[in-house]
C-alpha positions, 0 to 999 in steps of 0.5 A, a space after each residue: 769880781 764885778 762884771 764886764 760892761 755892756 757895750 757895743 763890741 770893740 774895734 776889730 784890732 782893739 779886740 784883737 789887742 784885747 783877747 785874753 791869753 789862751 787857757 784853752 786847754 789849761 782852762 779844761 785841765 784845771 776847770 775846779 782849781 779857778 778863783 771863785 768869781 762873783 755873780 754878774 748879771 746873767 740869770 740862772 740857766 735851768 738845764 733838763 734832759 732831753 729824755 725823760 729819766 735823767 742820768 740813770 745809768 750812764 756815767 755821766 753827762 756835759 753840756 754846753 752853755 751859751 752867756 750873752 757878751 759880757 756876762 762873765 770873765 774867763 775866771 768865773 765859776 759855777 754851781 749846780 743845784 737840783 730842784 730842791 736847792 741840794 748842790 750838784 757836784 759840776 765840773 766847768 770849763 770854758 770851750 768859747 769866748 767872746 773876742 772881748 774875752 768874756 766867756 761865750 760858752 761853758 761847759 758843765 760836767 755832772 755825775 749824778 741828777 735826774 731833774 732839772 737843775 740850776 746852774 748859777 755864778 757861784 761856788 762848785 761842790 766838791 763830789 763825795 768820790 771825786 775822779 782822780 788821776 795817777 800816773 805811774 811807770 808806764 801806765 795811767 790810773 783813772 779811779 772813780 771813787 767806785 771803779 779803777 782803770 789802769 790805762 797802758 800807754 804803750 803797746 797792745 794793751 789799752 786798757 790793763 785792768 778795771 777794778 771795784 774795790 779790790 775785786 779785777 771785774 775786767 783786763 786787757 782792753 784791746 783793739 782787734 782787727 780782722 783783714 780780709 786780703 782778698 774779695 772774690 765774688 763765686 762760691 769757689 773762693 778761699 777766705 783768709 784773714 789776718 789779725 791786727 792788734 790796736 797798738 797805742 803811739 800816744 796818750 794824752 790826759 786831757 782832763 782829771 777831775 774832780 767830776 770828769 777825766 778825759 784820757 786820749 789813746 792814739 795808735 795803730 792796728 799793726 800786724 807785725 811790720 805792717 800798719 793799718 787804720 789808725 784810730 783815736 780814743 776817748 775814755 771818759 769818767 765821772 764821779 762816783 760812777 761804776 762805769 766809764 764811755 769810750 768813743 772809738 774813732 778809726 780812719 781808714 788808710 788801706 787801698 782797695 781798687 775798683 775792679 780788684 780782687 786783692 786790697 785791705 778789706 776789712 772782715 771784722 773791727 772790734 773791741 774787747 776784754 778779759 773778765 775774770 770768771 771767779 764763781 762757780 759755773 752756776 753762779 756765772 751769768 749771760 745777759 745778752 739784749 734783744 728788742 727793747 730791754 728784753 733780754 736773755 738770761 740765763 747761767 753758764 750751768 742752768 739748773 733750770 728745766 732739768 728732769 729734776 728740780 732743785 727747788 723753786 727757790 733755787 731756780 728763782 735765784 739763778 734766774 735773777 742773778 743771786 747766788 745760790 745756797 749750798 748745793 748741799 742744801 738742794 734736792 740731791 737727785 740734782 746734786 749729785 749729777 751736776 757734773 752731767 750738765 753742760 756748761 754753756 761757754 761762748 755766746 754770739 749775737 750777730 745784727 747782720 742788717 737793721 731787720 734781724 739778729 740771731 743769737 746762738 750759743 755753744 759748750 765752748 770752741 770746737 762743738 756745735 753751736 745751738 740756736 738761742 733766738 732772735 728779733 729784729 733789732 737788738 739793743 747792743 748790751 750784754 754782761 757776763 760775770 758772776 755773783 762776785 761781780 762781772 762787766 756789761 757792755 754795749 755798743 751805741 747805735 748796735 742796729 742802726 751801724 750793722 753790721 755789729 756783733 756781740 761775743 762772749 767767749 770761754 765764759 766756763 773757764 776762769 777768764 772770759 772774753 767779751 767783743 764788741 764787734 763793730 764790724 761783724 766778722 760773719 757779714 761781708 767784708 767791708 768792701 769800699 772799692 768804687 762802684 763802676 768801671 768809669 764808663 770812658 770818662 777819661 777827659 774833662 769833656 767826656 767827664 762833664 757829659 757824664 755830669 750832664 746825665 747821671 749828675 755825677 762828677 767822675 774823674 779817674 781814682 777820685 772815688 776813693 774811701 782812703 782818709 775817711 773815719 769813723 766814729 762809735 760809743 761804747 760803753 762799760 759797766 764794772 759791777 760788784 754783782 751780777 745787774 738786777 733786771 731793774 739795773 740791766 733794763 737802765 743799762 740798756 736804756 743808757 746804751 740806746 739813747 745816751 742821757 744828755 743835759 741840755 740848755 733850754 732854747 731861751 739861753 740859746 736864744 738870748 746869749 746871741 749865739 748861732 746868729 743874733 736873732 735867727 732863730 726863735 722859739 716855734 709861735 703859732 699865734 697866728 694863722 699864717 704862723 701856724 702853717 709854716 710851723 705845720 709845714 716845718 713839723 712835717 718835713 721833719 717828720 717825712 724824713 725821720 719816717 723816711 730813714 726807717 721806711 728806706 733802711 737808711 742804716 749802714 756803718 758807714 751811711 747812718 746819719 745820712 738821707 737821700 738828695 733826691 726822689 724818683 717819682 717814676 720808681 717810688 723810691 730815692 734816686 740811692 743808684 743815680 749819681 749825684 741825687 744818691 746821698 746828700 753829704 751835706 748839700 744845702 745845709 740839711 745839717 744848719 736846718 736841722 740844728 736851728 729846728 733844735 735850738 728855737 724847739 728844743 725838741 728831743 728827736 730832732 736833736 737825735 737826728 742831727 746828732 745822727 747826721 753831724 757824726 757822719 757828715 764831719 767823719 764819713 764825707 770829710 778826708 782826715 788823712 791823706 793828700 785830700 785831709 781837709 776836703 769833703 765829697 759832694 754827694 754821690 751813689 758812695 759817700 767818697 765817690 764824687 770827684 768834687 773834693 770841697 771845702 763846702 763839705 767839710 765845712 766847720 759850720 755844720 760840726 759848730 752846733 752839735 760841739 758847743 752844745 756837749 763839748 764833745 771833744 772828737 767833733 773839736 778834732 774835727 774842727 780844729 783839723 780845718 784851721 789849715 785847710 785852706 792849704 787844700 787849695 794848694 793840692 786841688 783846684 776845685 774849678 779845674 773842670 770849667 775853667 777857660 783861662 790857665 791857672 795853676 794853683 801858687 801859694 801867693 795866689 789861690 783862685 779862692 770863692 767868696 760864698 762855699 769856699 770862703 764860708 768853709 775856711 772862716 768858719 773853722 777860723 773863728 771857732 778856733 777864735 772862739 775856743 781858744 785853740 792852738 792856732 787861735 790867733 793865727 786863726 784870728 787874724 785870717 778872720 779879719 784879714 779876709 773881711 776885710 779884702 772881701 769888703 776891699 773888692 770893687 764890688 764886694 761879694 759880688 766880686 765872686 771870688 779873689 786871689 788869696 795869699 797863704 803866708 799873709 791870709 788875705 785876699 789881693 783887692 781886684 783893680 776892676 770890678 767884675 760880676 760872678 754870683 752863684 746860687 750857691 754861694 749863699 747855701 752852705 753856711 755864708 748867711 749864718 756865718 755873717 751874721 755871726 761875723 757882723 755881730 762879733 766884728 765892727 767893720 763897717 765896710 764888710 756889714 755893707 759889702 755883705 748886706 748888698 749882696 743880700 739886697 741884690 740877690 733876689 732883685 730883677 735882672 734890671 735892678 743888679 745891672 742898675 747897681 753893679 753894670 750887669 745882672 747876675 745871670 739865670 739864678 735859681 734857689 730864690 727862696 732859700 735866699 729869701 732869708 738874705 732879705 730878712 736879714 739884711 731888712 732887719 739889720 737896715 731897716 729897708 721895709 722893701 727887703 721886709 716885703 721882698 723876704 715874704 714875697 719870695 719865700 711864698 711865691 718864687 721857686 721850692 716849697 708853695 703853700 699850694 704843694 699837697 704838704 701830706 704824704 701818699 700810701 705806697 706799697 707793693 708790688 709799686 715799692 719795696 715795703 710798704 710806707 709812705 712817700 711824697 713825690 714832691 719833696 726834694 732835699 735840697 728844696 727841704 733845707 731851704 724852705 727849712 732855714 728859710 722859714 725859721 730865719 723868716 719867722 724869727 726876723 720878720 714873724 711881726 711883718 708876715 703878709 
């Protein structure tokens, strides 16, 4: 098959005309089963992982590929090669398209590689054990070629049994959790909780190999008629291998009132399993992880340290895991009293905060526990079994998410339980109740004086956690014996940092993904270019140590960081309003994915990844009459009155999903194709309008800067993956540029009055001027940039690019052009990446001058600022660390986006 030409992008409505039909979820099914195409004129991708080691001991791992438009047709396929040319078994399918059809993103699945590896046009190999799926009765087999999972799909049992070979390593996968119905503070109180079984409503098969299958499990925790925390997992499988992931999602539904004794609060969230128990107690192993890879070692019945010794040899091999010889064989002064030792039955490991965990053991249920150590943070692994076999388990992000817990449970018996505790049961229950009385705050006016000092939006039952999620990875081993030490350490190493592929930051760049010439790779070939790289490098490294020095860890607040620093305490503003957690404000995340994608850097991309988890589940509603909105920052990621688009923007899921295809952040960006119906159930301007508006479906007061940017965004990925709604989808892209650019005065115009059933705005008769510092900040530049690339409309490049040029002008210059100026705005040098831009895209050598000169020399970060850090330490703070009194969040993401857009669009026109 020849490729397509390359030409210049069709019209708007011969595109539309053009798209190819949807194989959106047909091309993920049956990613193997499409015609071999042949090459067309794309160069080979060489893929790496990000960390050393390659895949080890995970099961597997996907990646996203961009193609530059044109390169390849739908049907496409392709091959994988390692760096001695030996074909890699890889799965691919596509998860983006042009709006010609041409393929824009691919994703490839692989099972085995520990180097770099090539990915060209071509034919797959076809994987020695390849991943098949059966269905039968009521359930779903998975099988490896290694391992087998028999998947339920009904009831309270998820998981039926795992196998290898003929051997059951483990059964009865299942959801618990703990309610706790009342919460009194004082040591007089009376503690009863109940249990709620996870119960599957649903299962979904949404890939079977050959490489990797995909099975989706949705329920409900339920106590008898009683329902509770909805959740959504997700197993994944690759060929070959011995062990399966799960990526585990609840959304919590419950009700806690602030002020309230009684709610549902959460006393412990886990997931567990049955391992069979088949050797003799002294057979049987414990391997439970601390710090790094140490980890605790030991036998169900010890016969270690006893006042009589069994032999070296004999000790020896229960410490690695062997089996013994022939008790009959041992010294018989042992022997003969192996009845007389005990047998150690049940295990807890418990990671109470991010500082320390204990570990303790007992004989079994009922008897005393006895301590076995502790540390600091431990790495979230454990196995339990025995020579014939056994299960390792782990749970990612174990310290960083506390509370989590590990339990192994009657491992003395012929059938152990193992629990991830996601939510340890021994810490606090989870209380999400709002944290204050709301101070008076009853009116509009009393709540925006309360704005005016805390920087907090109240408004009565707003603070609310009802709706958001949560997401944890989970993973699991099915082995024929009881791990070496070599094998346990690479379990361990899997479970704290997942092995994943990834596309070098050349392919990213040369596809025209993410904004056709935003980003470039870090150059510091000249002076002037070497400090703002310096500068880049240092913020990201203050903030990277400022998640460690200040315990930014949590279940619910990991991923996140800090909006503003109070220089009076030494410490980040985490009590006071509005300057507490960020949620996204200002585009952290868009900072933070271009500083990967022009670095290619290994922790930045950890950091991100860290933050798209939390920001897309914890600031978003799932569910609910807000499903669809996010919370503006606050003291609690919920707290906010501000219920946003602009927070649950699409644009910040966009990275992290086209780089590994992962399927939740899909949901999350599938989930906000309609949310433009939000708008129906909150007016976000409620608070400071002067004239009457009531929200009507025909005609919904909507923004063109963070409201507009949040909806298009989640429509034009739909677009461009094909999704259910794509062509609705599609059409509400095009129709929106197009009124936007029909305005009187475009951008300019502020806002317009937008039609749900049609998906257009209505073309204002008089023009008016309504500009905010804000508009431009959450997404709108990158998302235009995308917008004008992939659409020709000449009259929305032209409404865009005025707004580029007059934003930064003089109060003389915007009334010159539109009969007022724009008012007192501030954030000039964020929006110094608006004159890059549109300087490049029309060549205006002002705009050029301009973008450096308000980037150096108006507001945020100056070359002037101290850009080091300062010791701090008691009795000043809390710990011992570092600060920089100067920095700010807000001021960090656009310096951030600034520079790297800057650099990559006028780098050869630096003063």
């Amino acid at each position: 098959m020849s490729p397509l030409p390359r030409r210049s992008l069709l019209k708007a409505a011969a595109a539309a005309g053009a798209a190819a039909p949807s194989l959106w979820t047909q091309g993920a099914q049956n990613a193997a089963a499409a015609p071999r195409a042949e090459a067309a004129d794309a160069d080979p991708v060489t893929l790496d992982w990000l960390e050393d080691g390659g895949l080890g001991a995970a099961p597997g791992s996907t990646v996203g590929v961009p193609w530059p438009r044109g390169a390849y047709r739908e049907d496409q396929t392709f091959a994988l090669t390692d760096a001695d040319g030996k074909s890699v078994p890889v799965q691919s399918w596509p998860i983006a398209h042009w709006p010609d059809g041409s393929l824009k993103w691919t994703a490839h699945a692989v099972g085995s590689g520990s180097g770099k590896l090539t990915l060209t046009a071509g034919t797959p190999a076809a994987p020695e054990k390849r991943v098949t799926v059966g269905r039968r009765g009521g359930t779903i087999d998975v099988s490896t070629g290694v391992i087998t999972a028999r998947i339920a799909t009904s009831g309270t049992t998820l998981v039926t049994s795992v196998t290898r070979g003929s051997t059951e390593i483990a059964r009865d996968g299942r959801l618990v959790l703990l309610r706790q119905p009342e919460y009194e503070d004082g040591d007089r109180t009376t503690v009863r909780t109940e249990r709620f079984d996870g119960t599957v409503s649903k299962v979904t098969v949404e890939q079977e190999g050959p490489v990797r299958a995909v099975v989706r499990i949705d329920g409900r925790h339920r106590k008898g008629g009683h329902g509770l925390l909805p959740f959504s997992l997700r197993l994944y499988f690759y060929a070959g291998a011995d062990s399966f992931r799960m990526v585990h999602t609840i959304t919590y539904d419950g009700k806690q009132e602030p002020g309230k004794a009684s709610g549902d609060f959460v006393r412990g969230l886990g997931v567990r399993f049955t391992v069979p128990m088949r050797d003799a107690p002294y057979d049987r192993h414990i391997r439970i992880g601390g710090e790094g890879t140490g980890m605790l070692r030991e036998a169900v019945k010890g016969i270690t340290g006893l006042r009589r010794d069994p032999g070296t040899a004999v000790q020896e091999a229960q410490f690695e895991g062997k089996e013994l010889p022939d008790p009959a064989t041992w010294d018989q002064r042992v022997t003969t009293r192996l009845p007389y030792i005990p047998e150690w039955g049940d295990y807890t490991l418990s990671q109470l905060s991010a500082d320390g965990f204990t570990l303790r053991k007992r004989t079994r249920k009922g008897y005393g526990w006895i301590g076995a150590g502790g540390g600091r943070r431990a790495s979230g692994f454990g196995y339990v079994g025995g020579v014939g076999g056994g299960l390792s388990f782990g749970l990612r992000d174990f310290w960083e998410k506390f509370p989590a817990q590990l339990d192994v449970r009657d491992a003395h018996t012929d059938a152990a339980e193992v629990t991830l505790w996601l939510w340890s049961p021994e810490a606090q229950p989870m209380d999400l109740r709002f944290y204050h009385d709301g101070l008076g705050q009853d009116t509009f006016p009393e709540q925006l004086e309360g704005l005016n000092i805390t920087y907090e939006d109240y408004e009565p039952g707003f603070g609310t956690p009802h709706g958001i999620a949560r997401t944890s990875e989970l993973l699991f081993w099915a082995n024929a014996s009881t791990p070496s030490a070599e094998q346990l350490a690479e379990q361990v190493g899997a479970v704290r940092v997942l092995p994943q592929l990834a596309a070098p930051p050349q392919q990213l760049i040369g596809a025209g993904v993410f904004g056709k010439g935003l980003f470039s790779e870090p150059d510091r070939s000249t002076p002037a270019r070497a400090r703002i790289e310096d500068h880049l490098d240092f913020l990201f490294t203050y903030y990277k140590d400022q998640v460690e020095q200040r315990r930014w860890y949590g279940f619910w607040d990991y991923g996140d960081i800090m909006h503003t620093y109070d220089t009076v305490r030494h410490q980040w503003r985490y009590d006071v309003g509005g300057y507490a957690w960020d949620n996204s404000e200002l585009s952290p995340d868009l900072w933070l994915w271009y500083a990967y994608l022009r670095s290619g850097r290994a922790d930045i991309f950890r950091f991100a990844e860290a933050m798209t988890r939390h920001t897309g589940e914890v600031d978003v509603y799932h569910l609910g009459k807000w499903a669809g909105l996010g919370t503006r920052h606050g003291v609690q990621h919920f707290a906010d009155s501000a219920k946003q688009q602009r927070i649950a923007n699409t644009t910040y899921r966009r990275h992290y999903y086209f780089l590994t295809a992962d399927e939740r952040v899909g949901d999350l960006m599938h989930a906000n194709v309609d949310s433009d119906e939000t708008f129906l159930a909150l007016d976000p301007l409620r608070k400071i309008r002067t004239e009457p508006y009531t929200p009507d479906r025909n005609a919904l007061s909507i923004g063109f800067g963070t409201d507009w940017s949040g909806l298009v965004s989640a429509w034009l990925t739909e677009w461009e993956r094909r999704g259910p709604q794509w062509e609705k989808a599609r059409a509400r892209v095009l129709s929106t540029m197009e009124t936007i650019a029909a305005q009187p005065n475009g951008f300019v115009q502020g806002s317009g009055l937008y039609d749900l059933d049609t998906g257009r705005f209505a073309v204002a008769g008089t023009p008016k001027v309504e500009v905010s510092h804000l508009s431009a900040v959450f997404g709108l530049n990158e998302l235009c940039a995308e917008l004008i690339d992939l659409v020709d409309m000449p009259e929305f490049e032209e409404a865009y690019y005025d707004y580029c040029r007059y934003f930064n002008a003089s109060k003389a210059e915007q009334a010159a052009r539109y009969g007022s100026d724009f008012g007192n705005l501030i954030l000039f040098q964020g929006h110094s990446r608006l004159d890059a831009y549109a300087a490049v895209r029309t060549g205006d050598d002002k705009l050029a001058e301009r973008a450096w000169r308000k980037f150096y020399d108006s507001d945020g970060y100056k070359e002037s600022a101290p850009w080091r850090t300062e010791r701090v330490s008691g009795p000043t703070a809390l710990v011992a660390g570092r600060e920089a009194p100067w920095v700010s969040t807000n001021d960090t993401a656009l310096y951030g986006l600034a520079a790297i857009e800057n650099l990559a669009l006028l780098g050869d026109r630096m003063p």
